[in-house]
N, C-alpha and C positions, 0 to 999 in steps of 0.2 A: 485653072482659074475657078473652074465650077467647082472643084472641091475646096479649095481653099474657103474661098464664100460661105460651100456649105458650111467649113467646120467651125469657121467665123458666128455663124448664124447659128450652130451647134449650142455653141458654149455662151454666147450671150442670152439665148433664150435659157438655158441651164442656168443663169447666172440671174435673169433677170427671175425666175422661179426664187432662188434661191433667196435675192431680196427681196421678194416680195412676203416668204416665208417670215423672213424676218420682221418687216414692217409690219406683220400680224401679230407676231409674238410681243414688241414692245409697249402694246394697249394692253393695259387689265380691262379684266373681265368682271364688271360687278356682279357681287350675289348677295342681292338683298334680303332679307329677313322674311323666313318664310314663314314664323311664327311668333307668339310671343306669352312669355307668359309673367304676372304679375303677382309672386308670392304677399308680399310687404309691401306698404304703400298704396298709393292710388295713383290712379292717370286723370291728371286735373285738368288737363285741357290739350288741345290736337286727336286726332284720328291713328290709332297704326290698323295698315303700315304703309296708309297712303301720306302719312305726312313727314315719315323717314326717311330722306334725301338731304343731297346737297346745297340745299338753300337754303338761305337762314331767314327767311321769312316762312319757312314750314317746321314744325316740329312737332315733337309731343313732349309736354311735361308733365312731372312725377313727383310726389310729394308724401316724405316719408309720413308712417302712421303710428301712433300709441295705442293701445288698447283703451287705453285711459282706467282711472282709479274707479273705484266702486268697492261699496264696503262687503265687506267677507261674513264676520261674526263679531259681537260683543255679549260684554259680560261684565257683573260687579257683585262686589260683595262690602260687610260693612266690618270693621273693628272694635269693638267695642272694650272698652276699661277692662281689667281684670282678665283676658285670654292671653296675658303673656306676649302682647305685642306683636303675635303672629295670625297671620289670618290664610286661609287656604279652601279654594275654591275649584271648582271644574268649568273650562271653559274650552268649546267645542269650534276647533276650525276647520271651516271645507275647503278644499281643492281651489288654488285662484292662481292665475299669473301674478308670479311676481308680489307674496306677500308681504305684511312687512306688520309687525305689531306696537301697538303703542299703549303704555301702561300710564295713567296718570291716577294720582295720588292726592285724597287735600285729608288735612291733618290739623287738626285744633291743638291749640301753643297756649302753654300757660308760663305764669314767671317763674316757678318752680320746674317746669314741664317743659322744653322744647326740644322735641323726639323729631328725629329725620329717618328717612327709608334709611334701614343697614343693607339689605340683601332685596331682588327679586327674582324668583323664578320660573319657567316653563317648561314644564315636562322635564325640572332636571336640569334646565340649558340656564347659565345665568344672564339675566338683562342686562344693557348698557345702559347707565344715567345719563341722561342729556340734561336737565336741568333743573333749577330748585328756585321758589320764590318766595323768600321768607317775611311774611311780617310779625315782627317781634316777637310779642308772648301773645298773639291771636291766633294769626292762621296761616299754615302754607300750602302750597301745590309743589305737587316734583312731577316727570315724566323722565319717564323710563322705554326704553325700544329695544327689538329684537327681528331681526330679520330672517324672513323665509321661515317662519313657525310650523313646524311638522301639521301633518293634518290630522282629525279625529281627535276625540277627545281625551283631555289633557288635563295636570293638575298644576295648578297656579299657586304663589305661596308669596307673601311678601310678610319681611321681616321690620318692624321697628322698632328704635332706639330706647324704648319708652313704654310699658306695660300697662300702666296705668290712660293712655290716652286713648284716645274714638278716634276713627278716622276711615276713608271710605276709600274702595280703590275699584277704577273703572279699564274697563279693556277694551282694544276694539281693534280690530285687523282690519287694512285696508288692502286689497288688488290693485295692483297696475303701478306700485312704487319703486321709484328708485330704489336697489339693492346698496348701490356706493354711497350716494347722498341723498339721503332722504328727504333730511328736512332746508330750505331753504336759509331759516332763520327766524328767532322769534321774538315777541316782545311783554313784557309784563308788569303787573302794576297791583296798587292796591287803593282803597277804597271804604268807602261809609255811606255812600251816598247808594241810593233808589236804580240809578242807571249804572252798566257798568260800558265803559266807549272805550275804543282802541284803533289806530291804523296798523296795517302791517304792510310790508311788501310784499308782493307775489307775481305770480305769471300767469298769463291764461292758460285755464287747465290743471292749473293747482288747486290741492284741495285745503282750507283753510280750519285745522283744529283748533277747540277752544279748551280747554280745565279750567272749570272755576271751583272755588274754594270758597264757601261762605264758616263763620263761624265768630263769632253764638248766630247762632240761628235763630233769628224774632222774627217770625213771619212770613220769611223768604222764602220764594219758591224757583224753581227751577223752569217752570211754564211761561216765564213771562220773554220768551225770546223773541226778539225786534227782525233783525235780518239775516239770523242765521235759525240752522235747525237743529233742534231738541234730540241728541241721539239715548242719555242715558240720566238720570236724575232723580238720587236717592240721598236719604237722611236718617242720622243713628244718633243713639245719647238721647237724655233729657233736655229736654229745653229748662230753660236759656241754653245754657253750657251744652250742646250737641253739633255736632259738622254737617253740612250740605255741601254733596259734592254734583258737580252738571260737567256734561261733554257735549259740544256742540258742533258741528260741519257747515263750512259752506264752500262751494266750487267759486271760485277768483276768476274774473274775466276782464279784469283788468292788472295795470302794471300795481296799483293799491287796493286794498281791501276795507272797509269801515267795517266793524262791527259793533253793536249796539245790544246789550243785553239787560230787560227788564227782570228785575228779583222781587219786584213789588215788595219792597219794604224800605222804611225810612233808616230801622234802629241795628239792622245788619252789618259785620265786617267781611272785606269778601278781598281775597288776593286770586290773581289768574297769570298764567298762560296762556299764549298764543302762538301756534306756531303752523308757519305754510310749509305742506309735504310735496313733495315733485316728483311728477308721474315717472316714469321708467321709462326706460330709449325708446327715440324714433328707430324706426326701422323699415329698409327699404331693401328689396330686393327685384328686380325686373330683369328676366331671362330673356334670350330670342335661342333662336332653334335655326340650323342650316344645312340642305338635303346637298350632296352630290358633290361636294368640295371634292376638289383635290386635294393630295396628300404632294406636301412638300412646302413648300415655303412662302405667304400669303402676307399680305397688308392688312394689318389693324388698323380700320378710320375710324377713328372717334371725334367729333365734334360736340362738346358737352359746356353748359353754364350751370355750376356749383355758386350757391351761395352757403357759405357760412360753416363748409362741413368739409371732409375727403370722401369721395365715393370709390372703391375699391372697381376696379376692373378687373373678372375673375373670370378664367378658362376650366370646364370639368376635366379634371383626369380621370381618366374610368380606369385606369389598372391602381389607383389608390381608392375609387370611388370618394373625391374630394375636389373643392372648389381652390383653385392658386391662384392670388393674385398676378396679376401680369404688369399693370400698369394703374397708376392713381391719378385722380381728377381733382386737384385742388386748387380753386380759383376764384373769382370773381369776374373774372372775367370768360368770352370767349375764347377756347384750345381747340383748334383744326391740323392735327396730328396724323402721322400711317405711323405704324412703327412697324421694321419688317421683324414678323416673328416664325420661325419656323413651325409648323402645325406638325409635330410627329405624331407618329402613333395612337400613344397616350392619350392627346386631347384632338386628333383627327376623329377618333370612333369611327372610321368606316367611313370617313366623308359626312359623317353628319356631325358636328363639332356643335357647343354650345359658349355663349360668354354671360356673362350676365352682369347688371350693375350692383353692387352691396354697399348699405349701409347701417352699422351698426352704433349708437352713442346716444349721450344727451342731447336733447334737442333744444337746451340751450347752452349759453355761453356766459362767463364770470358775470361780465354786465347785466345780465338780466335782461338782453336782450334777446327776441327769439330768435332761433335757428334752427329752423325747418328747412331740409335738404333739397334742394330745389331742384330736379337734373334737367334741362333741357336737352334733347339729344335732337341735333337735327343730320349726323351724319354715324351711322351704324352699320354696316356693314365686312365683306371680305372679298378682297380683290384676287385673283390669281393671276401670276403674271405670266405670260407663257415670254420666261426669261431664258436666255443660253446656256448662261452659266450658272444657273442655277437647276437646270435639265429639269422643269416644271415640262407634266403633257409629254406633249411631243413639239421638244423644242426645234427651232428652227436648223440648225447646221445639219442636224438629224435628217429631217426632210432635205435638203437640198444637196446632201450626200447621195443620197437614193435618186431622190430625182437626176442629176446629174448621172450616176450609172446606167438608169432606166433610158436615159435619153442618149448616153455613148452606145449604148446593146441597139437603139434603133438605127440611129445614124450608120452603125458597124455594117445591120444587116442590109440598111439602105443601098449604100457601096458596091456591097457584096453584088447584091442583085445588078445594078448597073454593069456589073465587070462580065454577067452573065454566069458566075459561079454557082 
């Protein structure tokens, strides 16, 4: 009977070892963020990486950033009667994120006489026309662009239709542009009067180009600007009969733009462009860093709030030395997700793995509404499951295989001894 009992009390203590193994293995083990790092973007509000947890009244958010625009280099030169309608200039650009060049053109119209840009070019490279604003047999404006203009200095050359005419051609490279879509859209007009008025649409952040075109030129000056800023402003030919050409800037901080431009003169004609430029992608990237992982098969928790964007969730592989996406966050709402991914090798590194959030695009949308990428993360982390069947650690059947041997080897020898062997 006493053995019996024992063996009874044997195997259940074995057995109760053995569940209890288990009931440890089926908790993950969180492993919160042991670092962090914030290429792109800012941290606009919360703490890390006290406020990275499972609550949702703690978080940290991040908000992608632009460089923003700022001007590079300009340059102009004049046309005058009789050179063959070509005109060629040197103009010197430096080093800037994300250039982007903008040519504009004003050009005196007669009724015999109305000559349009043929050709523009750049070290060579030919420009794109965007636009032309003709009035009659007085005066027009054109703009012309060219994106990512080589740096150092360069020679400029614009061709026109018309040999006999004056005409003035201004340049200006701006930083921080849009490479796909530069300009937002624009609007233009013409005139006789002392002021010249316009609204435009734009975004905060944009920067608001002006071409103006006066011709004949009685009086008018280029200096007399209201709320925008005087970047370039010259005049060729005899008066009467000579062209004034002006470039003007102003930064948009709202969803419209006024601009107001005084010529101080009553007896002037004067045609313009307008047109708003759009900075170049928001961009976010916020890394985290995690020491001592195990290798094997692990929970991805992300709980993130996206307005208005995808934010890439990306794993380093270190045997391509590159970032792979894994999983995308696009929402408006609250996504409280694991997804089970297996952590090999590749993006284990040795137990210390990294993910990070990316975002790369416009930071607005068709409407003209903004869309600045908003990530709240309030749940970040890697769980390890010390799972069976997934033989994470030292899973449990494991242990209570052993254990259950280590404890028939004692009970054996227990026996033994009893028998007096």
């Amino acid at each position: 009977m006493n053995k019996i009992m024992f063996c009874v009390l044997l195997v259940s203590f074995s057995l109760m070892i053995s569940a209890s193994a288990g009931f440890v293995s089926a908790f993950p083990v969180p492993y919160p963020p042991s670092s962090q790092s914030v290429m792109y973007g800012s941290q606009s509000s919360g703490t890390f990486p006290v406020d990275i947890n499972t609550s949702d009244d703690a978080y940290v958010q991040y908000k992608t950033t632009s460089n923003g625009m700022s001007y590079n280099s300009e340059s102009w030169a004049p046309g005058f009667a009789g050179f063959g309608g070509i005109v060629t200039w040197s103009h010197t650009t430096i080093a800037g994120y994300n250039r982007y060049l903008f040519l504009g053109v004003s050009i005196e119209r007669h009724i015999t006489m109305n000559p349009d840009v043929v050709s523009a070019t750049y070290d060579g490279i030919p420009l794109s026309f965007y636009y032309r604003y003709e009035w009659d047999d007085v005066v027009s404006t054109e703009v012309w662009t060219l994106a990512n203009p080589s740096v150092g200095l360069k020679t400029m050359e614009v061709t026109i239709s018309s040999a006999l005419t004056r005409f003035i051609v201004l340049t200006s490279v701006l930083n921080g542009v849009d490479q796909s879509y530069p300009i937002r859209g624009n609007v233009s007009g013409q005139g006789d009067t002392q002021f010249v008025m316009a609204n435009i649409t734009t975004e905060p952040k944009d920067w608001v180009v002006v071409d103006l075109s006066v011709s004949p030129n009685i009086g008018a000056t280029c200096t007399g600007e209201k709320n925008v800023k005087l970047r370039l402003g010259v005049g060729t030919g005899l008066a009467p009969n000579n062209v004034l050409g002006c470039k003007y800037t102003k930064t948009a901080d709202a969803s419209s733009e006024y601009i107001q431009i005084d010529i101080e003169s009553t007896n002037s004609k004067w045609s313009y462009i307008i047109f708003s430029v759009i900075p170049s992608d928001g961009l976010l990237s916020v890394t985290y860093f995690w020491t001592n992982l195990p290798n094997g098969v692990v929970d991805l928790c992300v709980e993130a709030y996206v307005t208005n964007a995808t934010i890439a969730v990306q794993a380093y592989r270190t045997t391509t030395t590159s970032w792979v996406s894994v999983l995308a966050i696009d929402g408006t709402t609250d996504t409280d997700t694991c997804y089970d991914w297996f952590l090999t090798s590749p993006y284990w590194d040795g137990g210390n793995p990294k993910i990070r959030f990316y975002f790369s695009g416009s930071i607005y949308i068709s409407t003209y509404n903004m869309t600045w990428a908003n990530l709240t993360v309030d749940t970040v982390y890697f769980q390890a499951a010390y799972d069976v069947e997934r033989n994470i650690l030292f899973p449990a059947y494991i242990f209570s295989f052993f254990g259950l041997l280590a404890l028939m080897v004692i009970g054996a020898w227990f026996l033994k001894k009893r028998r007096g062997v």
